[in-house]
N, C-alpha and C positions, 0 to 999 in steps of 0.2 A: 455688605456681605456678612454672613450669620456665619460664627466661629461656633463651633462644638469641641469642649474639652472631656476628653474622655479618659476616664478614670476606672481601672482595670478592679474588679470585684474579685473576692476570692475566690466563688465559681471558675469564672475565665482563668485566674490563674493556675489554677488547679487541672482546669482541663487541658492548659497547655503542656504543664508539666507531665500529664499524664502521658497524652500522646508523643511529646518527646521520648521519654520512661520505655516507652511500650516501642516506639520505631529505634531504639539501642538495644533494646531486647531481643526483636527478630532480627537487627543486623547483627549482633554477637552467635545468636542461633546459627546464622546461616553461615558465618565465616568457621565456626568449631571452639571449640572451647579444649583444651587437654589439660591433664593432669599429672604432670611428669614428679615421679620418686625414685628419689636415689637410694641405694641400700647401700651398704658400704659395710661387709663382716655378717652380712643377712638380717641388719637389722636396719629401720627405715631411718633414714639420718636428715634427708632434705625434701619440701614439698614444693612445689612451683606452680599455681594456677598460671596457661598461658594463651594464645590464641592459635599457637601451634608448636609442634615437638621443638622441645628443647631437652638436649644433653646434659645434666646436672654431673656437677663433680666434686667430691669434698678435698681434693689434694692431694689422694694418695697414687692417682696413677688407675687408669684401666690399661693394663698392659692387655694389648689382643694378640701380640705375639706368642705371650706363655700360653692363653688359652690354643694358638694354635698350632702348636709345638708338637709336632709327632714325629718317634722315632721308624725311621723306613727300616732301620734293620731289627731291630727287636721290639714287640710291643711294649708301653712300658706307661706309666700314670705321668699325663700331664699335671701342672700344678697350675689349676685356675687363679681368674684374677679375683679380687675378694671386692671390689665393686664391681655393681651392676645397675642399667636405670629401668625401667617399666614405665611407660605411657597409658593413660587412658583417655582415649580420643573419644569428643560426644560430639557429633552433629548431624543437623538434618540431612536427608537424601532429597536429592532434587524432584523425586516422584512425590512429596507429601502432601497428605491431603489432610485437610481435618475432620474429625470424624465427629458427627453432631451426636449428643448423647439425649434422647429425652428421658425426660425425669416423669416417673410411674410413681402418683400417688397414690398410695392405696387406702384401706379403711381403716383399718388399725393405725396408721400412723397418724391420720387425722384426729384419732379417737384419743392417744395418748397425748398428742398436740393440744388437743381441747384442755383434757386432762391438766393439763400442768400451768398452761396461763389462764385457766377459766378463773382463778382465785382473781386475780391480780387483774385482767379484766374488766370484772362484775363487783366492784367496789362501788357502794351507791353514795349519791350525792349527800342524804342526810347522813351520814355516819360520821361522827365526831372525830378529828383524827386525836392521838394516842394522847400525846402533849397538851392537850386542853384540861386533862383534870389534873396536871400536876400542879401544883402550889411551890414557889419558892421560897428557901429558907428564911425568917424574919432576919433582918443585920440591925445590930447590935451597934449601937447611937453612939459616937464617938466623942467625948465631952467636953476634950479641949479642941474639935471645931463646932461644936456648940457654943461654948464661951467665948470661943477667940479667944485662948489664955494661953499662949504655949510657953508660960515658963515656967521651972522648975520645983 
């Protein structure tokens, strides 16, 4: 019986990680993603990435009583509560589609394309690169490892 050990390249692993990567992606897509902020005095006090609404609270109390406090016999100014939260919900709708986009080369963009790596390109074989006519500094002989003397 002929054993085969196989041993995973960093290709394969990369593509695995990919496709995992990319099927957590469209599963977070489709479940929603929100973005719940709390204000607390009309300034933003708390942020919460989540997979769905959450109620943030910093301690003080959302009284919904006083905001709903009206008097029947005289009109008269509620005194609101001074937290509040805001949600911002993203997710796909069940109808989506993808929309394929093709990409319109035109002339000009070929031309400035040329343009800019034609340098870099069109480098010929004989051309000396830069570092060849440098010359290093002479160093300077060191006399007690010449002699082998090192005493004083």
């Amino acid at each position: 019986m002929l054993s085969v050990a196989f041993t995973p390249t960093f290709g394969t692993v990369l593509q695995k990680v990919t496709a995992i990567f990319l099927a957590l992606l469209v599963l977070i897509a489709n479940l929603g993603m929100s973005v719940n902020t709390h204000f607390c005095g009309g300034k933003a006090v708390q942020h919460q990435l989540s997979l769905g609404i959450i109620d943030l609270d910093c301690g003080m109390g959302m009284d919904a009583a006083i905001c709903d406090m009206e008097s029947e016999a005289a009109p008269s100014i509620a005194k609101q509560a001074c937290c509040s939260n805001e949600h911002l919900q993203m997710q796909t709708d069940e109808n989506f589609t993808f929309q394929k986009n093709e990409a319109a080369v035109s002339l000009p963009m070929i031309a400035t394309l040329m343009v800019v790596f034609a340098p870099y390109l069109a480098k010929s074989a004989h051309q000396a690169p830069h570092h060849s006519l440098y010359s290093p500094p002479q160093l300077h002989p060191n006399i007690r490892v010449l002699i082998q003397s090192f005493l004083k």
